[in-house]
C-alpha positions in Angstrom: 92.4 139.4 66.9 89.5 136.6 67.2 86.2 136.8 69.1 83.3 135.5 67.1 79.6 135.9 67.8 78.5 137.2 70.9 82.8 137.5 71.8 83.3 134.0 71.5 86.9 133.3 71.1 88.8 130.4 69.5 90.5 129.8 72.4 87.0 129.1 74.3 86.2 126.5 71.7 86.7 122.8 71.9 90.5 122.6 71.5 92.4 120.4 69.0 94.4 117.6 69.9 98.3 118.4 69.9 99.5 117.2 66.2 95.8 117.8 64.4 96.2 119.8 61.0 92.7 120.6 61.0 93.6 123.1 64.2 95.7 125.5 61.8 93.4 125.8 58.7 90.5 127.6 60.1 92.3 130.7 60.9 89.9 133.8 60.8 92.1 134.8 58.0 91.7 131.4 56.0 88.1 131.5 56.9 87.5 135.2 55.3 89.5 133.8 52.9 86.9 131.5 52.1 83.8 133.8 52.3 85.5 136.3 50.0 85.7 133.6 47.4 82.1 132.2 48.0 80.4 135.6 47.9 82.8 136.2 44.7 81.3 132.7 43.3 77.6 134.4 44.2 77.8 137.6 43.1 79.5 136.5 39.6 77.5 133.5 38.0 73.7 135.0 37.3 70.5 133.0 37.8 73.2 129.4 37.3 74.7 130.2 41.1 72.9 130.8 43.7 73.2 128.6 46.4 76.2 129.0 48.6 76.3 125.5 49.9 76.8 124.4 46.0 80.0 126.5 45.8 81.2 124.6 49.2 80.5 121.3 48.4 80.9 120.8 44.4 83.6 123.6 43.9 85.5 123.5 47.0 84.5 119.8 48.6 84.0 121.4 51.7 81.0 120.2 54.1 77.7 122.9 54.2 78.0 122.6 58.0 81.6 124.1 58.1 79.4 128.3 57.7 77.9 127.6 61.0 81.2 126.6 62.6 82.7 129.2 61.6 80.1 131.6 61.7 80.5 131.2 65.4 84.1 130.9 66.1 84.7 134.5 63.9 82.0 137.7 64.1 83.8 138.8 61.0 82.8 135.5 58.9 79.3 135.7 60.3 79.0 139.1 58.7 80.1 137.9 55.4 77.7 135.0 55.8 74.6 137.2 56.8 75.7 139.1 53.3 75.9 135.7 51.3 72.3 134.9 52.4 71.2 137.9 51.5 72.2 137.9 48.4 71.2 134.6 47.8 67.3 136.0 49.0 67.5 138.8 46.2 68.9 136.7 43.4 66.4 133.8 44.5 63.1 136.6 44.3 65.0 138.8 41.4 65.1 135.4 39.2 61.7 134.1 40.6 60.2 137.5 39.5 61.9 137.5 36.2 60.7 134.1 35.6 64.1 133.0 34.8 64.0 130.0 37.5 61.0 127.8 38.1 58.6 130.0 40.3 57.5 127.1 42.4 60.8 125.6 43.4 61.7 129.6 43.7 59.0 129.2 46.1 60.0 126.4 47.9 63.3 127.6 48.5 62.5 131.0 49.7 60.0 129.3 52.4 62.0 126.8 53.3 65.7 127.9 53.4 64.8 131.9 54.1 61.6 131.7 56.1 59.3 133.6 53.3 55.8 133.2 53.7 52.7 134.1 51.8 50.7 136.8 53.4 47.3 136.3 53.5 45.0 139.3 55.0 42.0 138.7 56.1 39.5 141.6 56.7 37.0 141.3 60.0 33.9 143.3 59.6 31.8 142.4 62.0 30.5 144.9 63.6 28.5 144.2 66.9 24.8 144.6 66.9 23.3 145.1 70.1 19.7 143.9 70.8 17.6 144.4 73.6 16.1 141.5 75.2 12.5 141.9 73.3 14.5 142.3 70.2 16.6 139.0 70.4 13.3 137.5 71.4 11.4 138.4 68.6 14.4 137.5 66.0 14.4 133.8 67.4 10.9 133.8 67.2 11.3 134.8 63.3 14.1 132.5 62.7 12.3 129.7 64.2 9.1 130.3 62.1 11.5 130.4 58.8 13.1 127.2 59.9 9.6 125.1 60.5 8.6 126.1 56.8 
């Protein structure tokens, strides 16, 4: 059953050495596994947990690289992953908005970790004016006089 992102298979991965224990425990079973219980561990705590890689590390001692690996070794992981940051996005702005975390480390993270930006619009108004050559002329003329005064 297999094939990750863009049909990536485990088998077209970096094999394990013969007698490695690390080969059997990221099955994509194990690895759903994992991403039930982290989304679980998201969806459940409220304002206090947020952060997946918090769950990976302090709950499960697990390193906050091993999403990525897995991400694209099993398509079906990745999915759970693009739901985890997701939620992670809503809880950070839901939380931000309610004033329930600090808004400018709510701020930081939603830059920084999901790519959030501030929109700024800025209105052009110009409009063109168009001047003969007598015209332009006689407003440098006038500009010059107001400058020499």
């Amino acid at each position: 059953m297999g094939g990750g992102h863009k049909n990536i298979k485990p088998e077209d991965g970096v094999p394990f050495e013969k007698g490695n224990q690390a080969a059997a425990k990221w099955t994509e079973e194990s690895a759903n596994q994992l991403a039930d219980e982290m989304l679980e561990w998201i969806k459940s705590g409220g304002h206090r947990q947020i952060f997946f890689n918090e769950f990976l590390l302090i709950n499960k001692g697990l390193y906050t690289d091993l999403p990525a690996y897995l991400s694209r070794k099993y398509d079906s992981f990745r999915k759970k992953m693009d739901i985890a940051n997701e939620t992670q996005r809503v809880k950070l702005l839901k939380y931000g908005v309610e004033d329930t975390l600090n808004q400018g480390m709510t701020k930081f993270a939603l830059m920084n970790i999901h790519g959030m930006s501030e929109k700024v619009s800025t209105d052009n108004k110009n409009t063109e004016v168009k001047m003969t050559g007598a015209e332009r002329k006689a407003r440098k003329a006038e500009l010059i006089k107001k400058l020499k005064k």
